[in-house]
PyMOL Python script that loads the backbone (N, CA, C, O; Angstrom):
from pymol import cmd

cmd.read_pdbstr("""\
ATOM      1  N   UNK A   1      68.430  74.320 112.128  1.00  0.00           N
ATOM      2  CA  UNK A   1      67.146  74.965 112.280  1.00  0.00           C
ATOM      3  C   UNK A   1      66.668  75.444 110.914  1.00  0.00           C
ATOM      4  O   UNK A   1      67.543  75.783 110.117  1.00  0.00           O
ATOM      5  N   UNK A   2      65.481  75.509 110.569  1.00  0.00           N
ATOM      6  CA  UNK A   2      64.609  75.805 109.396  1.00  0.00           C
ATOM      7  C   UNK A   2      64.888  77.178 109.046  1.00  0.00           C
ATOM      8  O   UNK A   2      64.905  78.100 109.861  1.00  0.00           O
ATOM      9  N   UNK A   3      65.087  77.276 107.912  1.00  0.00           N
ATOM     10  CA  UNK A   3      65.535  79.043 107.758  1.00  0.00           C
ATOM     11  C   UNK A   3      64.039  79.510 108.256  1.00  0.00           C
ATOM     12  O   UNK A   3      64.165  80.033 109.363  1.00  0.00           O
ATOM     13  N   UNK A   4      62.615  79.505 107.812  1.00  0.00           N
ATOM     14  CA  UNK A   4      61.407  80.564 108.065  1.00  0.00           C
ATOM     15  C   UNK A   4      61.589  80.325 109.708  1.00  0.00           C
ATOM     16  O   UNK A   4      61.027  81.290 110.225  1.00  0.00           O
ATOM     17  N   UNK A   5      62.176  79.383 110.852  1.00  0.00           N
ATOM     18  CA  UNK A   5      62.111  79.191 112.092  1.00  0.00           C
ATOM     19  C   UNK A   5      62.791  79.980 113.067  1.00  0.00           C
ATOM     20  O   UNK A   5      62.470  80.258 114.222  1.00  0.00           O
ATOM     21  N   UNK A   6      64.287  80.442 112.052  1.00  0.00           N
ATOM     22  CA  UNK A   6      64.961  81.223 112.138  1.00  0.00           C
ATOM     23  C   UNK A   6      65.049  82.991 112.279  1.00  0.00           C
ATOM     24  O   UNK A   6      65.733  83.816 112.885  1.00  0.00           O
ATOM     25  N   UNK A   7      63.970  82.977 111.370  1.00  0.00           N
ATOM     26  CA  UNK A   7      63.509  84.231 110.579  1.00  0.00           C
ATOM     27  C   UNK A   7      62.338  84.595 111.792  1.00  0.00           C
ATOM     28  O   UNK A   7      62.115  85.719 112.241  1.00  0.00           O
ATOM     29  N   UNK A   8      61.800  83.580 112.104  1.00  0.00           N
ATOM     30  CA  UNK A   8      60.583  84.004 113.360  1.00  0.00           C
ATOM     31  C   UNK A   8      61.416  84.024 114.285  1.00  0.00           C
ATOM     32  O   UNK A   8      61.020  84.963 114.976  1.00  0.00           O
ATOM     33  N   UNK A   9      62.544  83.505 114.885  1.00  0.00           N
ATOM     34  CA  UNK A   9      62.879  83.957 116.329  1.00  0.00           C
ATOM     35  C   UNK A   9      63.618  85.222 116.311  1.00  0.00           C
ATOM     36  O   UNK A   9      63.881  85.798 117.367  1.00  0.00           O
ATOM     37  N   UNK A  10      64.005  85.738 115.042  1.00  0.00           N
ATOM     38  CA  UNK A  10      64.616  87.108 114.531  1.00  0.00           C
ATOM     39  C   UNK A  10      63.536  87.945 114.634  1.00  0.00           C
ATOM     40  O   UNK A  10      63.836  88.831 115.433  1.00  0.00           O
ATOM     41  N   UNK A  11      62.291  88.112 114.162  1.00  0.00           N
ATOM     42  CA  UNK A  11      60.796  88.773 114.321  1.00  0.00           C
ATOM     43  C   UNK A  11      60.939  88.845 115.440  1.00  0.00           C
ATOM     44  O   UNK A  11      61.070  89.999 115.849  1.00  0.00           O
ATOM     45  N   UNK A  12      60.992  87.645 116.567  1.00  0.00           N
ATOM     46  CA  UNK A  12      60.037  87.678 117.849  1.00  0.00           C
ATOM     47  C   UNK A  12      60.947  88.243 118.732  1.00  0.00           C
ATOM     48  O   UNK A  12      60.517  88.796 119.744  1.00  0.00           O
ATOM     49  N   UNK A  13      62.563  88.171 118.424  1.00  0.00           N
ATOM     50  CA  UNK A  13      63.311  89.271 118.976  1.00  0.00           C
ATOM     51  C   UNK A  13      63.268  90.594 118.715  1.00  0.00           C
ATOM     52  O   UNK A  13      63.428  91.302 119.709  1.00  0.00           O
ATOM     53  N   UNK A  14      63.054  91.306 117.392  1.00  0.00           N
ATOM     54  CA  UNK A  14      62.774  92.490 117.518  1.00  0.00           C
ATOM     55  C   UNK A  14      61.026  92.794 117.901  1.00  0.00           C
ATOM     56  O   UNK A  14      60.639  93.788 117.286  1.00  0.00           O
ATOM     57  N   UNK A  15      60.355  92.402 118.432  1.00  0.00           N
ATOM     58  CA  UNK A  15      59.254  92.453 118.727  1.00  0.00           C
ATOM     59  C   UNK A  15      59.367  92.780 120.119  1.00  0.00           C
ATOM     60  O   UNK A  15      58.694  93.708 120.569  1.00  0.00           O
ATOM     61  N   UNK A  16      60.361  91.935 121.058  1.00  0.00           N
ATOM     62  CA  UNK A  16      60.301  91.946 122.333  1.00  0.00           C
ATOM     63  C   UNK A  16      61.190  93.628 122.978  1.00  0.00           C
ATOM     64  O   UNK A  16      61.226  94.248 124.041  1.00  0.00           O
ATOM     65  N   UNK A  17      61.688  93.757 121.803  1.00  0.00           N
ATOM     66  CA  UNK A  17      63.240  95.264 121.567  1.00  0.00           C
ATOM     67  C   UNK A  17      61.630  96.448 121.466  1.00  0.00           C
ATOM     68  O   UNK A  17      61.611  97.480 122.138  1.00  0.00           O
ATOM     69  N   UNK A  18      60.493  96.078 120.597  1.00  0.00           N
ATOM     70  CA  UNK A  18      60.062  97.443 120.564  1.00  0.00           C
ATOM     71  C   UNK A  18      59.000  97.107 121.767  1.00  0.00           C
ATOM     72  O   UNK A  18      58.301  98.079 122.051  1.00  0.00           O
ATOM     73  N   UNK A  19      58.745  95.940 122.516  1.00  0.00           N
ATOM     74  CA  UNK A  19      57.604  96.484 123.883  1.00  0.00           C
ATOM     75  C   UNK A  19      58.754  97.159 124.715  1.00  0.00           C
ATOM     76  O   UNK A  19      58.796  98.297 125.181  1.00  0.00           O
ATOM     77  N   UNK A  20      59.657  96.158 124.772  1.00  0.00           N
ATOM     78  CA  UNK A  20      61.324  97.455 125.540  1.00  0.00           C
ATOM     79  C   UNK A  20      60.993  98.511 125.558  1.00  0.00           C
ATOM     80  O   UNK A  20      60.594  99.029 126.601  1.00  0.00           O
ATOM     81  N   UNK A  21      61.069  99.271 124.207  1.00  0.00           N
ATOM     82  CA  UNK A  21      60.871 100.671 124.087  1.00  0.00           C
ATOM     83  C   UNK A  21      59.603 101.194 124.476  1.00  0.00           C
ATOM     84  O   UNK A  21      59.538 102.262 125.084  1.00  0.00           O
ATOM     85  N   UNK A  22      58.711 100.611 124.213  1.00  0.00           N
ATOM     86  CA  UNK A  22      57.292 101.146 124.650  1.00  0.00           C
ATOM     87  C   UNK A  22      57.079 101.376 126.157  1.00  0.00           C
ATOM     88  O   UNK A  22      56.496 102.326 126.679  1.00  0.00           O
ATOM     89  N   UNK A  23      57.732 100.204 126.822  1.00  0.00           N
ATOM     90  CA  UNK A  23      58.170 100.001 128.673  1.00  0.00           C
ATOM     91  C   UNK A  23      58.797 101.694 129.220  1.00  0.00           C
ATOM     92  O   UNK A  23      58.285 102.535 129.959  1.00  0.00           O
ATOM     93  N   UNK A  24      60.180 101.669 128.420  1.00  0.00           N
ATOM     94  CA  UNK A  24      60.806 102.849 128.211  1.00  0.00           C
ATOM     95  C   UNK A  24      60.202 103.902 128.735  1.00  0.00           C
ATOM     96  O   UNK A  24      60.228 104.278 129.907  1.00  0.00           O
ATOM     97  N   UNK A  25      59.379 104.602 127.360  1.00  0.00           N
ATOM     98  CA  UNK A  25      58.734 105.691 126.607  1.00  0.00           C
ATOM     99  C   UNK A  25      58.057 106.112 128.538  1.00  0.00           C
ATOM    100  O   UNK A  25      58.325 107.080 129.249  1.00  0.00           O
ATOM    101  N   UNK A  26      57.008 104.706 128.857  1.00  0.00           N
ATOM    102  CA  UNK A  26      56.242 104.639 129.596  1.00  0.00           C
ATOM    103  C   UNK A  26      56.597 104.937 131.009  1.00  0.00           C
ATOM    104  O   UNK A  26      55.954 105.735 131.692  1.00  0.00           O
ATOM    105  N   UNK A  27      57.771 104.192 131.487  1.00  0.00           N
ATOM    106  CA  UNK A  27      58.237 104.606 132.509  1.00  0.00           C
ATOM    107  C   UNK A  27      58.738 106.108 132.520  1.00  0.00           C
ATOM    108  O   UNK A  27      58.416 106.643 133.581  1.00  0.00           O
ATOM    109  N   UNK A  28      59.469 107.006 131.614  1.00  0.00           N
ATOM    110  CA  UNK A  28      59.424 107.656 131.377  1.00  0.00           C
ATOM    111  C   UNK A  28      58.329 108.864 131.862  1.00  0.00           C
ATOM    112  O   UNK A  28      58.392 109.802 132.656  1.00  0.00           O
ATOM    113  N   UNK A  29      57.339 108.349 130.990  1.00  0.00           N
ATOM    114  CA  UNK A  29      56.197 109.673 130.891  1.00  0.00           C
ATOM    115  C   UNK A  29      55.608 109.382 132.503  1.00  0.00           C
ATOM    116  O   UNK A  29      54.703 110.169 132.779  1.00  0.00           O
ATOM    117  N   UNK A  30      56.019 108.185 133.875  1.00  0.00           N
ATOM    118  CA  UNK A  30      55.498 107.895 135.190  1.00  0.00           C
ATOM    119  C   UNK A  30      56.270 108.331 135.763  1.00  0.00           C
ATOM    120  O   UNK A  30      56.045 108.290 136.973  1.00  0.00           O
ATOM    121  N   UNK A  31      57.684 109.035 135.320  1.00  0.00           N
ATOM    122  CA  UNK A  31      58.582 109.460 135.856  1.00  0.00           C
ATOM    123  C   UNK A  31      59.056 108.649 136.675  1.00  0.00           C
ATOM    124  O   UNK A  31      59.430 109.173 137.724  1.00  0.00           O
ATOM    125  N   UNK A  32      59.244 107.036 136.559  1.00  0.00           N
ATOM    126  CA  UNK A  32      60.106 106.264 136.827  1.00  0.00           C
ATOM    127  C   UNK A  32      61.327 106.236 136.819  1.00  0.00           C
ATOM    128  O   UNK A  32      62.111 106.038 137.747  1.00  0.00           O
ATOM    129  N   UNK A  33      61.593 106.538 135.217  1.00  0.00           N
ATOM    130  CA  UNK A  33      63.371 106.834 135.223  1.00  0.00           C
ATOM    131  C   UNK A  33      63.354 107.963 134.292  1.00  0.00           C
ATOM    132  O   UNK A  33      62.510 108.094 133.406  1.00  0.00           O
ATOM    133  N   UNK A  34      64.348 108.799 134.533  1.00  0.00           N
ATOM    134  CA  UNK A  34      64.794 110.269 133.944  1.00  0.00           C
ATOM    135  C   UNK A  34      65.056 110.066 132.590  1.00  0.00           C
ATOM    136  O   UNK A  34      65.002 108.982 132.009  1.00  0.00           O
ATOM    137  N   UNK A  35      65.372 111.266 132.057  1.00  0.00           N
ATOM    138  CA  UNK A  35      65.173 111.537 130.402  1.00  0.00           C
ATOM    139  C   UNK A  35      66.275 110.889 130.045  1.00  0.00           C
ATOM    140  O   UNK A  35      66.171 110.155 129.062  1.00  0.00           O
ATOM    141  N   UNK A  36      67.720 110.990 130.795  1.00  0.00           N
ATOM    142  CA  UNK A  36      69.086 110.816 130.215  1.00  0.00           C
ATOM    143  C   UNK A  36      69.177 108.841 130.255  1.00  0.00           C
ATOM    144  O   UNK A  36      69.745 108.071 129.480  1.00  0.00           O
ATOM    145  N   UNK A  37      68.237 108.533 131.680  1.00  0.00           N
ATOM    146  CA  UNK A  37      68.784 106.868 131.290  1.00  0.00           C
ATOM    147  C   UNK A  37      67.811 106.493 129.991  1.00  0.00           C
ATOM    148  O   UNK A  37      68.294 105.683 129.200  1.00  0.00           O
ATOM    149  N   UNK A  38      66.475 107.014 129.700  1.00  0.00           N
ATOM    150  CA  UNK A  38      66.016 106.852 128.781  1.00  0.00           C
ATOM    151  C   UNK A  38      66.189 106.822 127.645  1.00  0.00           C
ATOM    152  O   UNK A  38      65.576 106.088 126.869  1.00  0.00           O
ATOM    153  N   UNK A  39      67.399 107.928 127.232  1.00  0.00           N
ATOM    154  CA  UNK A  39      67.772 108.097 125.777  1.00  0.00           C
ATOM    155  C   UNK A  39      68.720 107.169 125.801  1.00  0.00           C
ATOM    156  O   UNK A  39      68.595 106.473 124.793  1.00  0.00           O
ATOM    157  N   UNK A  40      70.011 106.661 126.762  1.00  0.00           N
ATOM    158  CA  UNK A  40      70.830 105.735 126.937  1.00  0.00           C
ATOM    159  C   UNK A  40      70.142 104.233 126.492  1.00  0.00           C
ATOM    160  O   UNK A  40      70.540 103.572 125.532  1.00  0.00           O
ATOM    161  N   UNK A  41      69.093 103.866 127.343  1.00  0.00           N
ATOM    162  CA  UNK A  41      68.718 102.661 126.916  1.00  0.00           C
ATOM    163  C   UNK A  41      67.972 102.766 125.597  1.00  0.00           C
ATOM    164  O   UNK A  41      67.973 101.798 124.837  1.00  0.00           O
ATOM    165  N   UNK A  42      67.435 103.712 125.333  1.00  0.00           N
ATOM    166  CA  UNK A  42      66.808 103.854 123.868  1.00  0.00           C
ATOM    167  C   UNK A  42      67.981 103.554 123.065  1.00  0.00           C
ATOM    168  O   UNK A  42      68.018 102.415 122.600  1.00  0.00           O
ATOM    169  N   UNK A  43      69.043 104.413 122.779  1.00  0.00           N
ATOM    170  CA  UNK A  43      69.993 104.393 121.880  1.00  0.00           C
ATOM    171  C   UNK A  43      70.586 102.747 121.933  1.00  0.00           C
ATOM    172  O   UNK A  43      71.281 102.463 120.957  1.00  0.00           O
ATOM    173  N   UNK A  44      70.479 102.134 122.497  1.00  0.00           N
ATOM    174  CA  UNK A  44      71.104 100.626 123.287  1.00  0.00           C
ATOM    175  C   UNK A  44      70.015  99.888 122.048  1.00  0.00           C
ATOM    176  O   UNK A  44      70.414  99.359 121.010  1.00  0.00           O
ATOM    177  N   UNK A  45      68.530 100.026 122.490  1.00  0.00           N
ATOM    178  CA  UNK A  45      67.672  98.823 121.827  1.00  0.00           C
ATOM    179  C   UNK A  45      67.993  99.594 120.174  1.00  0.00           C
ATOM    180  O   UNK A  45      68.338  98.903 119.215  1.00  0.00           O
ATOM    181  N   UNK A  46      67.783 101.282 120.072  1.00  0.00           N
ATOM    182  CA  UNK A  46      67.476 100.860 118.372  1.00  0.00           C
ATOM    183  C   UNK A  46      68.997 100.328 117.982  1.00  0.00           C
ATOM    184  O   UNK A  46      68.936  99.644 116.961  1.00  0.00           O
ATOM    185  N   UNK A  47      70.106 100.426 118.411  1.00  0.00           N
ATOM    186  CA  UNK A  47      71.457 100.170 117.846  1.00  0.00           C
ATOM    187  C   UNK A  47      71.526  98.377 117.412  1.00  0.00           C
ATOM    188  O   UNK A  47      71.981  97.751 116.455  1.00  0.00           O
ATOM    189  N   UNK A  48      70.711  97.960 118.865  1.00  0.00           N
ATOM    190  CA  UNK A  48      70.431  96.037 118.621  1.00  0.00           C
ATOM    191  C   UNK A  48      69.102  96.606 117.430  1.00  0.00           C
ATOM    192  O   UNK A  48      69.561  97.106 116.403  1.00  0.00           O
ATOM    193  N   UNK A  49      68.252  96.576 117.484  1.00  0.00           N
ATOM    194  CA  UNK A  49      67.100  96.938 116.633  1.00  0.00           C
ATOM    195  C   UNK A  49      67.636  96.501 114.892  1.00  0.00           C
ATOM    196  O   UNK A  49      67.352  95.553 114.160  1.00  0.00           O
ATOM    197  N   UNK A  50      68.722  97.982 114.686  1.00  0.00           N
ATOM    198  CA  UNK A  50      69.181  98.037 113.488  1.00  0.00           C
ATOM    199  C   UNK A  50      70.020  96.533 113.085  1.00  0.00           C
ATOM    200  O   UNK A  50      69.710  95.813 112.136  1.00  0.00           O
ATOM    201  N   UNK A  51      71.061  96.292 113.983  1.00  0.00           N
ATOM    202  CA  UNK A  51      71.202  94.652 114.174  1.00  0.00           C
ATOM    203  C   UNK A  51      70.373  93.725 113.379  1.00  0.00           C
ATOM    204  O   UNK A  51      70.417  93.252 112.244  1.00  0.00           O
ATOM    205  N   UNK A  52      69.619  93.648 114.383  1.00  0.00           N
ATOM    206  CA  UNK A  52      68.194  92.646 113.809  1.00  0.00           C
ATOM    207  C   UNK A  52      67.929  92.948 112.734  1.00  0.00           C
ATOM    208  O   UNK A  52      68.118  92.017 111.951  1.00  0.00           O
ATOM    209  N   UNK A  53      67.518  93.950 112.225  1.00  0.00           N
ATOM    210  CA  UNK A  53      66.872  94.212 110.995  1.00  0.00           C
ATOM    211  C   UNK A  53      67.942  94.118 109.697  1.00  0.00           C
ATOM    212  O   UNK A  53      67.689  94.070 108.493  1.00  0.00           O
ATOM    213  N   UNK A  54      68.654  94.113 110.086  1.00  0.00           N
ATOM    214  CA  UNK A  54      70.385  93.922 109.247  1.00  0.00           C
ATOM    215  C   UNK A  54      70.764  92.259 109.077  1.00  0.00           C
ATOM    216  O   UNK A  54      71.610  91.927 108.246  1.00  0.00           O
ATOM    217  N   UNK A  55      70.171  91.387 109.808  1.00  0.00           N
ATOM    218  CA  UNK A  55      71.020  90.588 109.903  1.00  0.00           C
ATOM    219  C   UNK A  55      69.268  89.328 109.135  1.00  0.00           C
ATOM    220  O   UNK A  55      69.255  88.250 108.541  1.00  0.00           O
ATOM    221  N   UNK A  56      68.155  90.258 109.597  1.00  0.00           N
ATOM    222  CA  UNK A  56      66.926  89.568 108.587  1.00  0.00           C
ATOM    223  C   UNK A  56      67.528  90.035 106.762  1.00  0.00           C
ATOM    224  O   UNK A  56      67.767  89.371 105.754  1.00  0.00           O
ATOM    225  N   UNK A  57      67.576  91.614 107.130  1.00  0.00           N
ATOM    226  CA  UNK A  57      67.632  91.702 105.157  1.00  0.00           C
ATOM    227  C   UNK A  57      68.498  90.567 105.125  1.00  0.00           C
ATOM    228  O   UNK A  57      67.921  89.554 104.729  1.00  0.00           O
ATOM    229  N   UNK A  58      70.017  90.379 105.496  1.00  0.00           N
ATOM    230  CA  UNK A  58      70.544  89.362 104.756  1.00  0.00           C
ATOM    231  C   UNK A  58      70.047  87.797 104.290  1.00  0.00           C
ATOM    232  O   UNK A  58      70.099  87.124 103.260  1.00  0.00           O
ATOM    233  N   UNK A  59      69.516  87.627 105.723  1.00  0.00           N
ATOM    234  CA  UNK A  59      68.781  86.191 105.485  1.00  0.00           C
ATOM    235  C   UNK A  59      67.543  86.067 104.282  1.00  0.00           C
ATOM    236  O   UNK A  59      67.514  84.993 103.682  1.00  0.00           O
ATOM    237  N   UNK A  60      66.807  86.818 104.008  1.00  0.00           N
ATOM    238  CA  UNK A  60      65.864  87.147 102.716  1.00  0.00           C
ATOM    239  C   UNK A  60      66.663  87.545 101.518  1.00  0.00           C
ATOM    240  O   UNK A  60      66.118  87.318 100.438  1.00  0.00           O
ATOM    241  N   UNK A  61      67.904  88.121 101.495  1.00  0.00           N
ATOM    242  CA  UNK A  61      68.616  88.706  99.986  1.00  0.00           C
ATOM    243  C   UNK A  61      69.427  87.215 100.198  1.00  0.00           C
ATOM    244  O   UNK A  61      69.737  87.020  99.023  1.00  0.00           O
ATOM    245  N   UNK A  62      69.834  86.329 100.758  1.00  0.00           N
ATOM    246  CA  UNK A  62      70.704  85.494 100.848  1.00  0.00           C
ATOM    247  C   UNK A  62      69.482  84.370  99.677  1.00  0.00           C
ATOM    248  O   UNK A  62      69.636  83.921  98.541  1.00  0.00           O
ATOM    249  N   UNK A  63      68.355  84.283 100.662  1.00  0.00           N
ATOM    250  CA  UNK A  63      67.352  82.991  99.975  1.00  0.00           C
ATOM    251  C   UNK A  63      66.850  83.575  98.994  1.00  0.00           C
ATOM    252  O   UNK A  63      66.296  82.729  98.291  1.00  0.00           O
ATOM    253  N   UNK A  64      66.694  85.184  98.324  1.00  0.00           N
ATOM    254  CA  UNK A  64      66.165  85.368  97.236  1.00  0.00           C
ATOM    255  C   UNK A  64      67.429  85.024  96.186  1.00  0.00           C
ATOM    256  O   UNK A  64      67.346  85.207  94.971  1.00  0.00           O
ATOM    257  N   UNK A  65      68.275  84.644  96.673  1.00  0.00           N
ATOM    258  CA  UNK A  65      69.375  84.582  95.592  1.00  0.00           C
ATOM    259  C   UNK A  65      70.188  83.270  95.464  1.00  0.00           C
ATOM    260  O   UNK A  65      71.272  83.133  94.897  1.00  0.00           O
ATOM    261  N   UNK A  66      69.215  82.038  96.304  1.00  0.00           N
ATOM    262  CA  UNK A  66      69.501  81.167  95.486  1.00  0.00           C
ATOM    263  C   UNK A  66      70.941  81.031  96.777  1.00  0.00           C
ATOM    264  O   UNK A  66      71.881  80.539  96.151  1.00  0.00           O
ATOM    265  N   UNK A  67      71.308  81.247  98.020  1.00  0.00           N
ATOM    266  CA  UNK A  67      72.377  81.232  98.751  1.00  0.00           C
ATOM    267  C   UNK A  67      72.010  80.775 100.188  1.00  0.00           C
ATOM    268  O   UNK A  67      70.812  80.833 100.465  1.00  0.00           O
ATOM    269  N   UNK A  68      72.643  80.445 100.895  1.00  0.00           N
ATOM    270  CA  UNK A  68      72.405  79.634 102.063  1.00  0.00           C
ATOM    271  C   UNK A  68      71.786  80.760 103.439  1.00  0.00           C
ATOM    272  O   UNK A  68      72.640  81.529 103.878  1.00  0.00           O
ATOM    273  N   UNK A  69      70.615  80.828 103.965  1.00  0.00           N
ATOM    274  CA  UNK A  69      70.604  82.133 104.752  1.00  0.00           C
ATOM    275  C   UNK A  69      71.526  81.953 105.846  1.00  0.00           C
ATOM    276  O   UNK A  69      72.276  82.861 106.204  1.00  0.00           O
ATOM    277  N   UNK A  70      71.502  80.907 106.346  1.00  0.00           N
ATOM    278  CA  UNK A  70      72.267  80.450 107.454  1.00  0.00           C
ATOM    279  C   UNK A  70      73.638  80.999 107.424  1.00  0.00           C
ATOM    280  O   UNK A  70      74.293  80.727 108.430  1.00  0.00           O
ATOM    281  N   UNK A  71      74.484  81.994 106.149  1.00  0.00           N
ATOM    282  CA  UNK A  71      75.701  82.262 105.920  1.00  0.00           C
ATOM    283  C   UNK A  71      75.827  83.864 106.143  1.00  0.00           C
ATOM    284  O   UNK A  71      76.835  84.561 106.018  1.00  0.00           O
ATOM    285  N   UNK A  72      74.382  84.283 106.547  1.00  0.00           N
ATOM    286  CA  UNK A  72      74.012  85.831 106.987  1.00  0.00           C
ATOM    287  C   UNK A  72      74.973  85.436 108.437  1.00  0.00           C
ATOM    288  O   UNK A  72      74.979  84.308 108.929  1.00  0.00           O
ATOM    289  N   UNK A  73      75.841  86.732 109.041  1.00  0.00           N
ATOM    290  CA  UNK A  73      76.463  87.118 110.244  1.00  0.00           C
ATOM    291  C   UNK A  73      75.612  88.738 110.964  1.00  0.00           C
ATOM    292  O   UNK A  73      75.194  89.790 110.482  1.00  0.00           O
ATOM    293  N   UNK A  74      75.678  88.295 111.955  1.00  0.00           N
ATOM    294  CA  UNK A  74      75.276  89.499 112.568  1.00  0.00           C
ATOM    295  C   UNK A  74      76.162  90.306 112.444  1.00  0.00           C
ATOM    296  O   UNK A  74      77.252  89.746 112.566  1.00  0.00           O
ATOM    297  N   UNK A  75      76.273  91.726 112.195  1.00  0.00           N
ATOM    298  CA  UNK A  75      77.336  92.928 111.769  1.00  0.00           C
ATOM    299  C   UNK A  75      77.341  93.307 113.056  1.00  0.00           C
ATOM    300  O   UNK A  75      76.549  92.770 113.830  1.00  0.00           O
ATOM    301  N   UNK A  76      78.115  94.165 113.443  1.00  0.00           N
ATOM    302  CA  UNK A  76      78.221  95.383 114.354  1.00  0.00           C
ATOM    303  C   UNK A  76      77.327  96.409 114.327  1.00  0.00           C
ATOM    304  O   UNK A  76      76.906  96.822 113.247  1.00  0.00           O
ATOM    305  N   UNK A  77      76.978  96.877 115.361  1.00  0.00           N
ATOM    306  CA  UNK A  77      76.446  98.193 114.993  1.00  0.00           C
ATOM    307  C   UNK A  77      77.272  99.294 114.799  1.00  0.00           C
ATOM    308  O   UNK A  77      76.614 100.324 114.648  1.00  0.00           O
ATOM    309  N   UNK A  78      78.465  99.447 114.750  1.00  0.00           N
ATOM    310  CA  UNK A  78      79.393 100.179 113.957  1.00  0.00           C
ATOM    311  C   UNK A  78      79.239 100.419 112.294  1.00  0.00           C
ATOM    312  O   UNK A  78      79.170 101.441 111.612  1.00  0.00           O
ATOM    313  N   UNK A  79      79.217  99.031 111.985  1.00  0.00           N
ATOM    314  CA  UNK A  79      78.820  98.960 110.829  1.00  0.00           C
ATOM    315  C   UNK A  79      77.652  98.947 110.288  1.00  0.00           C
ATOM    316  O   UNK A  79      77.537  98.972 109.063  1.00  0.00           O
ATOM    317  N   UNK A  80      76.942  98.919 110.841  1.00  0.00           N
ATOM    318  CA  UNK A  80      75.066  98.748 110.421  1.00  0.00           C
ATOM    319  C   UNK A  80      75.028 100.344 110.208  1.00  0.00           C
ATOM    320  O   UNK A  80      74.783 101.045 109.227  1.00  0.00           O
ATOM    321  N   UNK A  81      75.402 100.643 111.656  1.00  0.00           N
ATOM    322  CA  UNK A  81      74.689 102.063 112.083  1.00  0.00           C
ATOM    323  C   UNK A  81      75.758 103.251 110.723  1.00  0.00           C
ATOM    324  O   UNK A  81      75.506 104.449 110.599  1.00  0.00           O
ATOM    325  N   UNK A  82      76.589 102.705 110.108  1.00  0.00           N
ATOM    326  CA  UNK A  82      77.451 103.543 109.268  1.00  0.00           C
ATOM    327  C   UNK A  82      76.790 103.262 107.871  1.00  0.00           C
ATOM    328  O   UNK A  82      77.185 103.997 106.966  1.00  0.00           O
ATOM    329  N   UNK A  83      75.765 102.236 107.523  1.00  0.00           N
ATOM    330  CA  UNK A  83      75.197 102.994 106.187  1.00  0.00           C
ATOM    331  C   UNK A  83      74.032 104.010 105.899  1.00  0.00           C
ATOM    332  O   UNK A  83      73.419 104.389 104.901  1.00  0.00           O
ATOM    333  N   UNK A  84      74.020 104.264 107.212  1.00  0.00           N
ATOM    334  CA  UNK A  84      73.311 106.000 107.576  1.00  0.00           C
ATOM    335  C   UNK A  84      74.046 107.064 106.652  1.00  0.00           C
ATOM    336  O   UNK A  84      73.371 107.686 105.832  1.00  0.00           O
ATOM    337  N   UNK A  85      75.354 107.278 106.758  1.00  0.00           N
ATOM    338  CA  UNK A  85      76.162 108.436 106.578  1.00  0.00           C
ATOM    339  C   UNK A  85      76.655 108.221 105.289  1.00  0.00           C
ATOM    340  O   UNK A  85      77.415 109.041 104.774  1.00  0.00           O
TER     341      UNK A  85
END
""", "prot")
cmd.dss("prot")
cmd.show_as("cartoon", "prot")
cmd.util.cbc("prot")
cmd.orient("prot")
């Protein structure tokens, strides 16, 4: 697959993670589902979220440098979520 083809189904996945959240927020404020499953599934999409966005920088620092993007791995969110601290 084309690395920019790649890079769009990475976009169009975190795209589909923030109407998620917006669904969320929404059901939420209709009092569909309670505060606690809300923060649960919230904490769920940004943890994939950070993912995604972890696993694009590599694919862009990989091709700005002349390196194969296709050699970017998706991390953990153990590890994503730990260059917070």
């Amino acid at each position: 697959m084309a690395q920019k083809e790649q890079d769009q189904r990475i976009l169009a996945r975190i795209t589909e993670m923030v109407e998620d959240e917006r669904r969320l927020r929404a059901a939420l404020a209709s009092g569909q589902i309670d505060g606690s499953t809300e923060q649960r599934q919230l904490g769920e999409l940004e943890r994939e979220l950070d993912r995604c966005w972890d696993l694009l920088r590599q694919r862009r620092a990989k091709e700005q440098y002349g390196e194969n993007p296709d050699d970017a791995q998706a991390r953990p969110s153990s590890q994503v979520e730990g260059y917070l601290e």
